[in-house]
DRENVEXKOL-970735 format. One record per residue (C-alpha): residue number from 1; residue in one letter; x, y, z. Coordinates in steps of 0.2 Angstrom, whole numbers. Example, Ala and Ser with C-alpha at 12.3 -4.5 7.8 and 13.67 -1.06 7.14 Angstrom:
[1 'A' [62 -22 39]]
[2 'S' [68 -5 36]]
END
This chain:
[1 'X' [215 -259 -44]]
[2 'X' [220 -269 -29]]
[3 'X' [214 -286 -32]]
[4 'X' [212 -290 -12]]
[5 'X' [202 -274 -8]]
[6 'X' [188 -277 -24]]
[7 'X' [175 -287 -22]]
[8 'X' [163 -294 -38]]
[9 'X' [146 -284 -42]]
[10 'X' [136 -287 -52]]
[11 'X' [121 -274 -59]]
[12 'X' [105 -277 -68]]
[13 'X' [93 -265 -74]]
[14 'X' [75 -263 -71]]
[15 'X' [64 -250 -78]]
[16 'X' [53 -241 -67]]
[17 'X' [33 -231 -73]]
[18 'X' [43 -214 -73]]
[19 'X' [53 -216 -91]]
[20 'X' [68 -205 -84]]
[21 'X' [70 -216 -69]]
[22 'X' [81 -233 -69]]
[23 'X' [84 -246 -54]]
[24 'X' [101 -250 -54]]
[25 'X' [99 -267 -44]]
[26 'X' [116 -273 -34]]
[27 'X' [122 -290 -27]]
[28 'X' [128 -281 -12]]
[29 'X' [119 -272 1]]
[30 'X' [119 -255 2]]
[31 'X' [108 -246 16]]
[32 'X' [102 -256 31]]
[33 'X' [82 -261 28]]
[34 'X' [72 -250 32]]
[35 'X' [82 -234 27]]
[36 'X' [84 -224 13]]
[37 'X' [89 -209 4]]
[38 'X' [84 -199 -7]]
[39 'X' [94 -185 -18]]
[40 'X' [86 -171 -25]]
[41 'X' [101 -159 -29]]
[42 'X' [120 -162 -28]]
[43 'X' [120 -150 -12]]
[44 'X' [108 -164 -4]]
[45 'X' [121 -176 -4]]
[46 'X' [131 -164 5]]
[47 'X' [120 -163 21]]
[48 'X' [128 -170 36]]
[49 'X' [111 -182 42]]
[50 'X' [113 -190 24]]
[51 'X' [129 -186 15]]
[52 'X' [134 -198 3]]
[53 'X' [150 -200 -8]]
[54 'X' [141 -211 -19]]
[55 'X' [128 -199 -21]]
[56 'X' [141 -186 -26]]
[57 'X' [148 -195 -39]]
[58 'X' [134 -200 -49]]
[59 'X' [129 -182 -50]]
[60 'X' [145 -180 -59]]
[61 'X' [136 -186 -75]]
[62 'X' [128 -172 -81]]
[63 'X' [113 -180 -85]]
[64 'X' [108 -188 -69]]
[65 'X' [94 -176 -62]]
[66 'X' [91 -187 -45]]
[67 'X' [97 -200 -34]]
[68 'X' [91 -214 -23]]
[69 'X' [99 -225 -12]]
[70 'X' [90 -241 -5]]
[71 'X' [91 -259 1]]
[72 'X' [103 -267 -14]]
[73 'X' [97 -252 -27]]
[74 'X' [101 -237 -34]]
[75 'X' [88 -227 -44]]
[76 'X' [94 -214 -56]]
[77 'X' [84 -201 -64]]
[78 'X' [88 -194 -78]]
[79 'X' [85 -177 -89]]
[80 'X' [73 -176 -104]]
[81 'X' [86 -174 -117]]
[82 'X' [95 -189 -114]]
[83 'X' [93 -208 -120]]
[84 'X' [92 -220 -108]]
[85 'X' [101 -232 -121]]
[86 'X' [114 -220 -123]]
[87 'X' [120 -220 -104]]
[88 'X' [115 -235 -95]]
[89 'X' [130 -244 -99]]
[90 'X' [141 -231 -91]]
[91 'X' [131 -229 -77]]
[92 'X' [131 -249 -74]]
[93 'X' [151 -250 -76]]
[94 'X' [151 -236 -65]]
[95 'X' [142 -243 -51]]
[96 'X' [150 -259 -53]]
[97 'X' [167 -250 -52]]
[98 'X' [165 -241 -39]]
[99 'X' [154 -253 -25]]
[100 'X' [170 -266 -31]]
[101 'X' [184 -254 -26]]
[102 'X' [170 -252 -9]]
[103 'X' [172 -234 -8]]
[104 'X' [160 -226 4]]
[105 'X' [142 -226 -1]]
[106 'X' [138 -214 12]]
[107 'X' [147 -205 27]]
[108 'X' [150 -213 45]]
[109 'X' [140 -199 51]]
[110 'X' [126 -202 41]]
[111 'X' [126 -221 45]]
[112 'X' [128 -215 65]]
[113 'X' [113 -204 63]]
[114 'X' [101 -214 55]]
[115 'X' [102 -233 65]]
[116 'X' [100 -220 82]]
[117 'X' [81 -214 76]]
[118 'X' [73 -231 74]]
[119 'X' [72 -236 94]]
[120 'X' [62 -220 99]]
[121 'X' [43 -225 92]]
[122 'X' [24 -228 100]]
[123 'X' [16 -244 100]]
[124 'X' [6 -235 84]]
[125 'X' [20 -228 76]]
[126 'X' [29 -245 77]]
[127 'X' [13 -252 69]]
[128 'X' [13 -242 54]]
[129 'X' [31 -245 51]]
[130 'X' [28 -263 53]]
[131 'X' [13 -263 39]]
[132 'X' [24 -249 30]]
[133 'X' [39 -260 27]]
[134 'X' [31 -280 26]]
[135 'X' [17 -275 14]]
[136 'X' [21 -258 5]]
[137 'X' [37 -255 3]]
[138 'X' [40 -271 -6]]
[139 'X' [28 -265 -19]]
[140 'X' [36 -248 -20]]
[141 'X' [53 -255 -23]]
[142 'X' [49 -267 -35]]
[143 'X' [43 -250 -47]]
[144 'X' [61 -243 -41]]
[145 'X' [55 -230 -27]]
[146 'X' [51 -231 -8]]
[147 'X' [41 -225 5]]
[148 'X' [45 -219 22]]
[149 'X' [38 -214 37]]
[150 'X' [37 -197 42]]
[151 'X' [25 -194 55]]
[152 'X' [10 -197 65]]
[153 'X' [-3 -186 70]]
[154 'X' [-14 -197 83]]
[155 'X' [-29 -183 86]]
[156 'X' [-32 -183 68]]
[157 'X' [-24 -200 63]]
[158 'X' [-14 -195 52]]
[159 'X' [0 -203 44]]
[160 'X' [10 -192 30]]
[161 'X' [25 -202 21]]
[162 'X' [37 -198 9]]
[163 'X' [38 -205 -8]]
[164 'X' [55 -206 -14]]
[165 'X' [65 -212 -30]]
[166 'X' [54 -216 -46]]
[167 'X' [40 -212 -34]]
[168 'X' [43 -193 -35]]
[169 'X' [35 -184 -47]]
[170 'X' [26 -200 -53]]
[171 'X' [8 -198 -59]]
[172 'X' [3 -212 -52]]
[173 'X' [9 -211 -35]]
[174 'X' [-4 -200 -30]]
[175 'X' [-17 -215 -34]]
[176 'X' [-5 -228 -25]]
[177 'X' [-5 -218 -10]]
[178 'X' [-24 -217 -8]]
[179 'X' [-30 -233 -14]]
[180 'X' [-18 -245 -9]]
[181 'X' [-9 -236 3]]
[182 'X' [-21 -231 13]]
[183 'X' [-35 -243 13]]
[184 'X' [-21 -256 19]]
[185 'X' [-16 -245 32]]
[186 'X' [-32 -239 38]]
[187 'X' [-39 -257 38]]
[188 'X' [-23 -266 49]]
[189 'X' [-21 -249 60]]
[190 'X' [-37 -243 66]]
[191 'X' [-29 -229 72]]
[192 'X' [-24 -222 57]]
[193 'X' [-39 -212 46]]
[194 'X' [-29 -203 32]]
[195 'X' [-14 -204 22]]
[196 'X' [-4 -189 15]]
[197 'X' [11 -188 5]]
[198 'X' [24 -177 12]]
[199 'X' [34 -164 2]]
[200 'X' [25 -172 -14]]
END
C-alpha cells in the first residue's frame, strides 16, 4: 500500500435493536450531513442517483443482507445464519482498509446529484427538515439507522419519511415513528398533522 495516499481509520462497533444490524462507526466522514443511503440489494448500489463502490464491496460478503451509508457510519445487516462474532472482525479490517487506501465510497455522479436537491424547498418543508435533522435524526443514528425526508402533502399535512438502516424492518420503528416522531413534529410545525413511513 502506498503509504502517502493512506490515511489512519479507526472503527468501532455499536450494536443496534435489530440483532442482524451493526454500526460500523468511522473517524472519517463519509456522506455530507444530512444525506444518506440506503442499500437494499447489490443492484441498488448500482443505480446512478446513488451508486456506490463501497456499497458494492461490502456485498461481496456473502452474508451482508443490507447496506447503509451515513455521516461517519456504515450499518451492515446481516443474514440469519450468521454470527456476528464470527464476522465483525473482517468487516471492521475491511472498512478500515478500504476508507485508508480512500477508494471511492460513492460515484461523483451520485455526490453531484444529491448536494443539487437540498436548495429547492418551502418554508415548511425547510422546517421539517430542520426539526428532522436537530432533534430526530440524532436519535436515529445513535440506534444505527436514519430518517429522511420524503415529502410533504400540505392539504392533508402530511409528512411520509423514510427509515433506513437498522431502522428497516425494526419492530419498533413503527412506534418511534408515531410517538416520538410525530408528536415532535406535529407540536414545533403546526402545519404538519400526521406522520407515515414510506416504503415501510
Amino acid at each position: 500500500m502506498n503509504s502517502a495516499l493512506s490515511r489512519p481509520v479507526s472503527v468501532f462497533t455499536e450494536g443496534s435493536p435489530n440483532p442482524n444490524s451493526m454500526k460500523f462507526v468511522l473517524s472519517v466522514e463519509l456522506v455530507p450531513s444530512g444525506l444518506s443511503f440506503d442499500y437494499a440489494t447489490p443492484a441498488d448500489a448500482l443505480v446512478d442517483s446513488k451508486a456506490s463502490p463501497l456499497a458494492v464491496a461490502l456485498f461481496g460478503f456473502e452474508f451482508v443482507r443490507r447496506v447503509f451509508i451515513a455521516s461517519n457510519f456504515v450499518t451492515v445487516t446481516k443474514d440469519d445464519e450468521t454470527d456476528w462474532d464470527e464476522v465483525m472482525f473482517e468487516v471492521k479490517l475491511f472498512l478500515k482498509e478500504y476508507l485508508g487506501e480512500q477508494k471511492p465510497v460513492f460515484s461523483q455522479r451520485t455526490m453531484d446529484a444529491n448536494t443539487t436537491k437540498l436548495d429547492m424547498d418551502s418554508e415548511t418543508v425547510q422546517k421539517i427538515k430542520a426539526v428532522l435533522d436537530q432533534y430526530i435524526r440524532p436519535a436515529v443514528e445513535t440506534d444505527g439507522g436514519a430518517i429522511n425526508f420524503h415529502s410533504f402533502d400540505e392539504p392533508s399535512g402530511t409528512v411520509k419519511v423514510q427509515l433506513q438502516g437498522s431502522c428497516s424492518g425494526c419492530p419498533s420503528s413503527t412506534l418511534t415513528l408515531k410517538a416520538g416522531i410525530e408528536n415532535l413534529l406535529t407540536r414545533l410545525v403546526p402545519e404538519v398533522k400526521l406522520v407515515e413511513a414510506e416504503g415501510v
